[in-house]
VEXMAR-931321 format. One record per residue: x, z, y of N, C-alpha, C in turn. Coordinates in steps of 0.001 Angstrom, whole numbers, plus 524288, in hexadecimal, padded with zeros to 5 digits. Last residue first. Layout:
! residues N
XZYXZYXZY/...
! end
This chain:
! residues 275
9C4C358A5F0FA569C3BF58FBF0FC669C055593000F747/9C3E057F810FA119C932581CA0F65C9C959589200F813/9BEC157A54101B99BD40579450FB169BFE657D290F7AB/9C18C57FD61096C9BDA05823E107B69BB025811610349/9CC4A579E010B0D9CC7B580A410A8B9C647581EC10853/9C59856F5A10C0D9CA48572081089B9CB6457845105CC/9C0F45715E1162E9BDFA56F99110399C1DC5705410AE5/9CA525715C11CA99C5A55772311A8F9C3A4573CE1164B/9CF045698111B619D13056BA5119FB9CE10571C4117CB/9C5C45609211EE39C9C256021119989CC54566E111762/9C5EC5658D129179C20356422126A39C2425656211F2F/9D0845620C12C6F9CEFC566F412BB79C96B566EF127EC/9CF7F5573312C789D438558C6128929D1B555EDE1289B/9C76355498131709C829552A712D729CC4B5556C12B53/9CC60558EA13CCE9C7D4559EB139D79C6265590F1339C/9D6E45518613D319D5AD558A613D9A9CFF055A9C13A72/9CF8E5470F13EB39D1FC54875139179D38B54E8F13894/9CAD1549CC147269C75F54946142CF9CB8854A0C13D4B/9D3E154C6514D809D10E550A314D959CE8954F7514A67/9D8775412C14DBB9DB075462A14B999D70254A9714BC5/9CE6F53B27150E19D0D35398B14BFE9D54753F1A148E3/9C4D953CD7159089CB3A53DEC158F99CC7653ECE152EB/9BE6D535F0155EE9BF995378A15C119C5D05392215C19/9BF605301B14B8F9BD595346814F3D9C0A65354E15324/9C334526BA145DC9BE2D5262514A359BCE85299414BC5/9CA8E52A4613D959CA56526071421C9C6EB5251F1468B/9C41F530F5137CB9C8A85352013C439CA1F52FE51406D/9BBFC52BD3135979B97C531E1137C69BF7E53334139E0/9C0815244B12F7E9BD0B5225D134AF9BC91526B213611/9C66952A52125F59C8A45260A12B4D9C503523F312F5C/9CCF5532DA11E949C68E5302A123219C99D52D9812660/9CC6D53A0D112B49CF5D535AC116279CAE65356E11B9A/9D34D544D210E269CCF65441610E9A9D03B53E021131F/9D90F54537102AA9DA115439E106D29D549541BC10926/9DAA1550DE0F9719D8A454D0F0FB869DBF954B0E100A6/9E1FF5575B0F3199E0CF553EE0F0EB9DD97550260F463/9DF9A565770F3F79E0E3561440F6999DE7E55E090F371/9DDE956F260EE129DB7E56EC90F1CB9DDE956A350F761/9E16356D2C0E46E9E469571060E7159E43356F310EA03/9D8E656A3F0DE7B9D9B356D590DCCD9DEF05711E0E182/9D3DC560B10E88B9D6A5560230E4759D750567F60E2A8/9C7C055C520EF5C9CD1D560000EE2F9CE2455FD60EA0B/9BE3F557E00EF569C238554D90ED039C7EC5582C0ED11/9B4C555CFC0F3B29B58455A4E0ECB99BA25558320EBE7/9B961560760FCED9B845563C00F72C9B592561BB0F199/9BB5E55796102309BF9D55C68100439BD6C55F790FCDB/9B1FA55366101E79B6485503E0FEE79BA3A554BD0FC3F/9AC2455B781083C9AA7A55C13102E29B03F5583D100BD/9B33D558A4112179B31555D92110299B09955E20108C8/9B18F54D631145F9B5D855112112189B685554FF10F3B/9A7DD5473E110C39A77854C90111749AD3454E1E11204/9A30553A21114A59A6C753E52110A09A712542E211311/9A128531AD11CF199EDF535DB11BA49A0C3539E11165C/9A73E5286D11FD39A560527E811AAB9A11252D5811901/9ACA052E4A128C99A7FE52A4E128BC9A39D52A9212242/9AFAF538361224D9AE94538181284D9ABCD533FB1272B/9B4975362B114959B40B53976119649B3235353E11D05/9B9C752D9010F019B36E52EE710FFB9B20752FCA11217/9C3AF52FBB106839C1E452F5710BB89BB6352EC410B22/9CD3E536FC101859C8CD536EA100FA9C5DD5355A10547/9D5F3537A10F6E79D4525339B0FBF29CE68535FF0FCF4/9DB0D543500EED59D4F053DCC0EFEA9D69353D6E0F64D/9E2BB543DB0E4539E347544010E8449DD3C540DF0EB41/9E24C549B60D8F29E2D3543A10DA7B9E1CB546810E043/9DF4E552280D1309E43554F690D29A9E5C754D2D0D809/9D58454FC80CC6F9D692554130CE8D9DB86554790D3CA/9CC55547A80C84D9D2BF545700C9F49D51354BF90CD69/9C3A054A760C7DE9C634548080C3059CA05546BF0C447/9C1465517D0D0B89C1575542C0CA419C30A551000C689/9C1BD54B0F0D6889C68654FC10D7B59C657552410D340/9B8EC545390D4C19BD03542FB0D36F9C130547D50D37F/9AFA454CA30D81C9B1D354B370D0649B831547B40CF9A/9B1D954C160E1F89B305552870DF159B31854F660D918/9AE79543560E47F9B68F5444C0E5E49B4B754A510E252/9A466543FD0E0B99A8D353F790DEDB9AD6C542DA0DF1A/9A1B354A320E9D29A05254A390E3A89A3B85479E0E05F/9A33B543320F48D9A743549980F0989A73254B530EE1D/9A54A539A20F7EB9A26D53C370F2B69A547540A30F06D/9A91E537091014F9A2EA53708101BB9A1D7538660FB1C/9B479539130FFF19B1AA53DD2100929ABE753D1A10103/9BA64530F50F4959B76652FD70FAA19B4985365B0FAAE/9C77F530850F20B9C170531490EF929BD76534600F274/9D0FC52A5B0EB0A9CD4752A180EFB19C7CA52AF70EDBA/9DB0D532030E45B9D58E52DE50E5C09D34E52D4F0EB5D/9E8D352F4B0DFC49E6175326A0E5879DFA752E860E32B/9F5695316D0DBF89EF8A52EB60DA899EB36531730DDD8/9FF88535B90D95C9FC925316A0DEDA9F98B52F4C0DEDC/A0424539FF0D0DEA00D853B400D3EA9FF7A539860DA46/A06565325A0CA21A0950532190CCAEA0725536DD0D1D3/9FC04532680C29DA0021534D50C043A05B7535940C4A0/9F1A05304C0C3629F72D534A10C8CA9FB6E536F00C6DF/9EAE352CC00BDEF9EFB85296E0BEF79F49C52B620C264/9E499534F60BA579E8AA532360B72B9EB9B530AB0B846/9DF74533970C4359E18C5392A0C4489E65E5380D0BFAC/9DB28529160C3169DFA3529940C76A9E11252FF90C6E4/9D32852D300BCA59D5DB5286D0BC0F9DCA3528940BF25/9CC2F533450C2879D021534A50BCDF9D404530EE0BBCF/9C76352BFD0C9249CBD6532550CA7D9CF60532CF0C55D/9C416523EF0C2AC9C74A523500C6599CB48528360C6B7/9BBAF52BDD0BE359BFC8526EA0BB699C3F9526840BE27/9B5F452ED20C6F79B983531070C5C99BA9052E4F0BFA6/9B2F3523E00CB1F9B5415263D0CE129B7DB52A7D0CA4D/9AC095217F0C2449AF1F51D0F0C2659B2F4522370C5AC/9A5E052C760BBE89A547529840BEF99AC105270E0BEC2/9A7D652CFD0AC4B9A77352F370B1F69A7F252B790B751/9A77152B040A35C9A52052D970A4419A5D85310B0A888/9AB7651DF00A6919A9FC521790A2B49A677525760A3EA/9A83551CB50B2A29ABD351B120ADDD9AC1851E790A9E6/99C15519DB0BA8999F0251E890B5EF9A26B519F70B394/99CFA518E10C74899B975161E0C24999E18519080BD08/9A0B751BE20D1A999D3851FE70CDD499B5C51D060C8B4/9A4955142A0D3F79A68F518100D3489A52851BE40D18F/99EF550BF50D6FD9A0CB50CE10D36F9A3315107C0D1BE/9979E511370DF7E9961850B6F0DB4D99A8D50A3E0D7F9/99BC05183E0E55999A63519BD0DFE699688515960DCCE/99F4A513670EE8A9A2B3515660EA5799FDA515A10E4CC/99AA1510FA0F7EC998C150E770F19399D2C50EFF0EC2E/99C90518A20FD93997BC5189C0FC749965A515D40F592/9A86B51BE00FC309A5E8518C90FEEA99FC251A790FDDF/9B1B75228D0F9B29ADBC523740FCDC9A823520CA10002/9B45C5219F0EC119B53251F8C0F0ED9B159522420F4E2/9BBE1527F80E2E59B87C5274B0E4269B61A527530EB2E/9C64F522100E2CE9C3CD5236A0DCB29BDF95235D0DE78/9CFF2519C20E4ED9CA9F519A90E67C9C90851BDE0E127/9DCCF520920E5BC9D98951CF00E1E39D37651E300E374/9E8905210D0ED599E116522320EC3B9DEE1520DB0E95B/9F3CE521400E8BE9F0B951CCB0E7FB9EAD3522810E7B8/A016C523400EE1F9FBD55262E0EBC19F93D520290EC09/A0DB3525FA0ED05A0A94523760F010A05865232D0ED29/A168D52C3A0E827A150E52CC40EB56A0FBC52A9D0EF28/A16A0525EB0DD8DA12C052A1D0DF35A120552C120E408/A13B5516F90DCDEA186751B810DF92A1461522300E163/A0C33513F50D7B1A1009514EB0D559A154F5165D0D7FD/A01E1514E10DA03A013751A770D935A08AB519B50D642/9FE64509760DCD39FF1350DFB0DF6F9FFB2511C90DF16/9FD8A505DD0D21AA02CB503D50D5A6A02EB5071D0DA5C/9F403508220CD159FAA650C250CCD19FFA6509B00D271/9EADE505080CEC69ED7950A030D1E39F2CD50AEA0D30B/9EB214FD250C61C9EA9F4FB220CC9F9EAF04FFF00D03C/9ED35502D20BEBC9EFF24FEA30C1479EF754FCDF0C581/9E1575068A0BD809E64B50B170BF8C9EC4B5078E0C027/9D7284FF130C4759D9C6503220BFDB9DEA15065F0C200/9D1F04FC2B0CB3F9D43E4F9CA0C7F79D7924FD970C21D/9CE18502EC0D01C9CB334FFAB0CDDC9CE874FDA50CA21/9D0CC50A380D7749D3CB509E60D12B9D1E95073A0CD9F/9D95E508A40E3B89D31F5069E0E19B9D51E507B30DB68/9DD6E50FD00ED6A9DEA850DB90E9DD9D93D50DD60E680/9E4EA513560F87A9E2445143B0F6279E0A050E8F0F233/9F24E518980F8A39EEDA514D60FA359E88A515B60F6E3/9FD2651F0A0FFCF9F93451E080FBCD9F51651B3C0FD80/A058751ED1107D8A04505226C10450A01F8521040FEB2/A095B510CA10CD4A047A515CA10AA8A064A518CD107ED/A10E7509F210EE6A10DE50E9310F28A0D3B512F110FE9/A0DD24FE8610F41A0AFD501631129FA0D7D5075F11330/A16CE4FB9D108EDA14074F91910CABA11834FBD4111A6/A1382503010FFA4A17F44FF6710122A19694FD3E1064B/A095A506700FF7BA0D3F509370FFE5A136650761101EF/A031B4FC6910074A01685010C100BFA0596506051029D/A08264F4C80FB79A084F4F37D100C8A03E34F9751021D/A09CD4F9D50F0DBA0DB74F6DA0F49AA0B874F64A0F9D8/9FF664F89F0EDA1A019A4FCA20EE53A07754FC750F144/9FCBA4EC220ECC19FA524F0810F0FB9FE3F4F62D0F0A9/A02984EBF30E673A054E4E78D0EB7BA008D4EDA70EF0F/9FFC84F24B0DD7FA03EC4F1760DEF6A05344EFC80E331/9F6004EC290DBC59F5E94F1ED0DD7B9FA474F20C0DFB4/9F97A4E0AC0D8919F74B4E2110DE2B9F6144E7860E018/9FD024E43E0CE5DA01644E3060D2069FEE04E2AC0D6E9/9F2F64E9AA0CA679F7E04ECB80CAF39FAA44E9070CF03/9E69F4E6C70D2AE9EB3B4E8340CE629F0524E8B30CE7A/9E20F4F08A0D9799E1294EC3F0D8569E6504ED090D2BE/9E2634F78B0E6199E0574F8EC0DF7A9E06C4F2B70DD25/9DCF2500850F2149DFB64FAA20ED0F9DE9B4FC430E84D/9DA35505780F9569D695504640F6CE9DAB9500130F29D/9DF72507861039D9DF70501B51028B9DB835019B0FD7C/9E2CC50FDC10AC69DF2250E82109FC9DF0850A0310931/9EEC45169310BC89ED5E5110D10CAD9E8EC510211095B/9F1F95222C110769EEB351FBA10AD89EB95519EA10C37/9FC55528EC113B49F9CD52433114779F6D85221010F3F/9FF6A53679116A79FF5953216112729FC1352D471181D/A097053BF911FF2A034353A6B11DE6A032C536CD11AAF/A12FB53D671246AA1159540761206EA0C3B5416B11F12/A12E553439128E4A1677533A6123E6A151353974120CE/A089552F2313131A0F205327612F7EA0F9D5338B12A3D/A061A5227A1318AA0475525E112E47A0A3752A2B12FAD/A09C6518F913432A07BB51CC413864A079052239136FE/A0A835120112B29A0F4B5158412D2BA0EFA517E2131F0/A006150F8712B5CA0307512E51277BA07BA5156312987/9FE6D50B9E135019FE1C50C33134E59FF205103D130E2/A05CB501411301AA06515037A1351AA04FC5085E1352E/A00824FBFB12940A05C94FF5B12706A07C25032B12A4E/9F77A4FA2812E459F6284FE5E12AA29FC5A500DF1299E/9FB584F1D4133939F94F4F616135DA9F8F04F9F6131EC/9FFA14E94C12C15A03224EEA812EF0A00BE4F09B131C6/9F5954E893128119FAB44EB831248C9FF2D4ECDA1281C/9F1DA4E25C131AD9F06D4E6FD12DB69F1234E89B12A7B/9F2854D8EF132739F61D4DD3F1360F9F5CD4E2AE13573/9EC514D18C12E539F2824D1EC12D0A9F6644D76012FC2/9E1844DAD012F5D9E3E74D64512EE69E9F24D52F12EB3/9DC234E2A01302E9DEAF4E1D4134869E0C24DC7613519/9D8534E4B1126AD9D4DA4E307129F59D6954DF4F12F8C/9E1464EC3A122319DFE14E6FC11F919DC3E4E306124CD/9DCAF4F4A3128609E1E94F372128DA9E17B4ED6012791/9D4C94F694123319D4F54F7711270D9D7934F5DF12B80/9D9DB4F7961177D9D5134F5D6118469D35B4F2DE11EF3/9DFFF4FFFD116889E1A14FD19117F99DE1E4F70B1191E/9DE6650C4F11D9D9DA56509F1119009DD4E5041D11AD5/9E6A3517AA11CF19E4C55122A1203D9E19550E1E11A24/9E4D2523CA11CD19E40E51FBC1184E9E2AB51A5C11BD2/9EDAE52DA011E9C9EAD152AEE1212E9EA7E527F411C2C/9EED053CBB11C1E9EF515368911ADD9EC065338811D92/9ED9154718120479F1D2545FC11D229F381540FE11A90/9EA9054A9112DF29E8A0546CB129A99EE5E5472712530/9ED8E54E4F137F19E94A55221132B29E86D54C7612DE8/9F4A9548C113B5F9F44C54F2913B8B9F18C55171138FE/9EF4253E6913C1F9F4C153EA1138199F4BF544F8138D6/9E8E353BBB143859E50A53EB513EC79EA515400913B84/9ED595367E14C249EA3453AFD14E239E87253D88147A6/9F58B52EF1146269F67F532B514B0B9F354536B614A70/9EBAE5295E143329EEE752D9713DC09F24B52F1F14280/9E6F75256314A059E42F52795147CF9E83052BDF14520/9EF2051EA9150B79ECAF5238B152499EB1F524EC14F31/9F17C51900147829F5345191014A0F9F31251EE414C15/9E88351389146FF9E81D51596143429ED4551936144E2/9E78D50CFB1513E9E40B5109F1504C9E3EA514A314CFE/9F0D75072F151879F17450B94155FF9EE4250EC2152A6/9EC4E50109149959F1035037B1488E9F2765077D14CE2/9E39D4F9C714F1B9E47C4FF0D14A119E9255022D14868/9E42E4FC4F15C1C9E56C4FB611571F9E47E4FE1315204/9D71F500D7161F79DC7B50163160189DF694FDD615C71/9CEA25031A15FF79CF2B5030E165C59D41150297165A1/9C61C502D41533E9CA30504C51579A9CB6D5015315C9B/9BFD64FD7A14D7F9BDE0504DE150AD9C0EC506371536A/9C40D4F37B14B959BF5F4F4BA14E3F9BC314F9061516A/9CAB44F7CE143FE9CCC04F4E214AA59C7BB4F68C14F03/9CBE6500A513DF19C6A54FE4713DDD9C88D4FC72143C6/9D2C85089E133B09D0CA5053D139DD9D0855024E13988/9D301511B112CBC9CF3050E3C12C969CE2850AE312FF9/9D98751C17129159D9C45181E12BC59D8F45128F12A6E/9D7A252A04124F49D67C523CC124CC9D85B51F0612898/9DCE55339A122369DBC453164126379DC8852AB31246E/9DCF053EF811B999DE545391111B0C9D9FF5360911EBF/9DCB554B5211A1A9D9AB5474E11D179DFA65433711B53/9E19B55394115DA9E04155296113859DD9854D221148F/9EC7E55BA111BCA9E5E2559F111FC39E604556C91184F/9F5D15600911E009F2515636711E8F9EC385613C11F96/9FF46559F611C1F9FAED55B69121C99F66C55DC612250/A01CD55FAC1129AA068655F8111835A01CC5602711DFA/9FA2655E0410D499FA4C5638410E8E9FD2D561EA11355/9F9FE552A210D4A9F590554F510E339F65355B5D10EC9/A05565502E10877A02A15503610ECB9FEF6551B810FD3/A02F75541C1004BA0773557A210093A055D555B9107EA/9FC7654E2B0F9CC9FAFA552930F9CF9FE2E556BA0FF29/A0146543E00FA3A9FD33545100FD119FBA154B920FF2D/A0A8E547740F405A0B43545FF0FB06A067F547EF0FD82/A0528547DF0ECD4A072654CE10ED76A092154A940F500/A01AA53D3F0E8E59FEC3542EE0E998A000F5470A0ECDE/A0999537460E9BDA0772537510EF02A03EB53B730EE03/A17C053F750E57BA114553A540E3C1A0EDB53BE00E8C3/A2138540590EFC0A1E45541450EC17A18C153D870E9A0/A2D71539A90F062A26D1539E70F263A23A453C7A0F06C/A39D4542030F3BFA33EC53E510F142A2FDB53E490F247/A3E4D548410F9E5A41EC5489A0F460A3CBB5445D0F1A2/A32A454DA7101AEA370654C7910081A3B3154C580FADA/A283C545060FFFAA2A1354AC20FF28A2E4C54A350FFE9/A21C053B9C1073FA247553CE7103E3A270E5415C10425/A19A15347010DACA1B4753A0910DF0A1C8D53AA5108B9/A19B8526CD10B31A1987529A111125A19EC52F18112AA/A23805225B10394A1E8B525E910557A1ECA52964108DF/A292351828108F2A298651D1F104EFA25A35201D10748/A266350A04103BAA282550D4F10793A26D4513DE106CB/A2FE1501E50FC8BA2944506120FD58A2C845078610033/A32EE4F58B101BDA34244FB770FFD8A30404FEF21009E/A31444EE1B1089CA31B24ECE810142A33B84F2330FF81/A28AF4E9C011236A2A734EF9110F42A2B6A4EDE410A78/A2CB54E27611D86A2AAC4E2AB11829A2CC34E77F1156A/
! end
């Protein structure tokens, strides 16, 4: 049993820094911008899940700067599926984030138990995070800075924009949201999630939250562009994203050469948004 947080998984020396600047600070170290998904599916594999995910971040940990296990996946497994996933987290090397894909959000003392067994427990980096509820049901994750909270601003799904494009005042629901959470970084560990199938969107949100750091999955199955994501969603000093994928580097042939690809990919679309 864990009754002591456990300490962030890349810390500066003399302290942790807020998870902005971690983030920021591993994404140059490795030189890649890719966040690597992990989505297993018993059914697609020939393996345990825990061997499987085991190989995956082995072969993609050289060009990737984060993995995001979707705990969803994990949950499925049944009682034996929180320590596969914890398992798997501490697969992770120590100078890569971990963004525990859980989507939470609820109210304060149940934000809380979730954010505990997020970081506490699990030893995530950061998690991702629903703001339906408002900005109480965020904070319990944004109250050690070192450790980040995604906030779903604008999603990749298809039926994202049944509400998300609903105007609050005098602007769509999604950038409400951006602005919303650009207020709240006051710890600067406020990160969005904000899907590459709309790069119209991720370019107005990078204009109402300048700051903020973007999740951004979609890419490979879901069909997303990397390359356009990277150029609606760069930040002013030509970072700020994490392009993610998890069925296109899990299911190709060779999982390190697709994420190589993916991270280079990333990196010219970069030099030629900023040329």
């Amino acid at each position: 049993m864990i009754d002591q947080p456990l300490p962030p998984r890349q810390a500066a020396a003399g302290g942790p820094l807020p998870f902005g600047q971690r983030l920021a600070a591993v994404v140059v170290a490795a030189g890649s911008a890719v966040c690597v998904g992990l989505d297993p599916r018993p059914e697609r594999l020939r393996e345990p899940v825990l061997d499987a995910c085991r190989r995956l971040i082995d072969a993609t940990a050289p060009f990737a700067a984060a993995f995001k296990p979707n705990s969803a996946f994990f949950e499925a497994l049944g009682p034996d599926g929180l320590a596969v996933l914890a398992a798997v987290i501490r697969h992770v090397p120590d100078d890569r984030l971990v963004i525990l894909d859980a989507k939470r959000g609820d109210i304060g003392a149940t934000s809380e138990a979730y954010a505990a067994a997020a970081f506490r427990v699990l030893g995530a980096d950061a998690v991702t995070v629903s703001p339906y509820l408002g900005h109480d049901s965020v904070e319990p994750f944004l109250a050690d800075p070192a450790r980040g909270a995604f906030v779903l601003c604008h999603t990749s799904n298809p039926g994202a924009a049944d509400f998300q494009h609903r105007r609050a005042g005098d602007q769509p629901l999604y950038l409400a949201v951006a602005s919303a959470c650009a207020a709240w970084n006051g710890a600067g560990n406020v990160g969005l999630v904000v899907g590459a199938t709309f790069p119209a969107e991720m370019a107005a949100v990078r204009a109402a939250a300048p700051e903020l750091p973007f999740l951004v999955p979609g890419s490979g199955a879901q069909g997303g562009d990397p390359a356009a994501a990277v150029r609606a969603g760069l930040d002013a000093r030509g970072g700020g994203l994490l392009i993610s994928s998890s069925r296109a580097l899990a299911e190709a042939p060779d999982p390190a050469a697709a994420a190589r690809a993916l991270r280079d990919s990333i990196a010219a679309a970069g030099a030629r948004a900023l040329a």
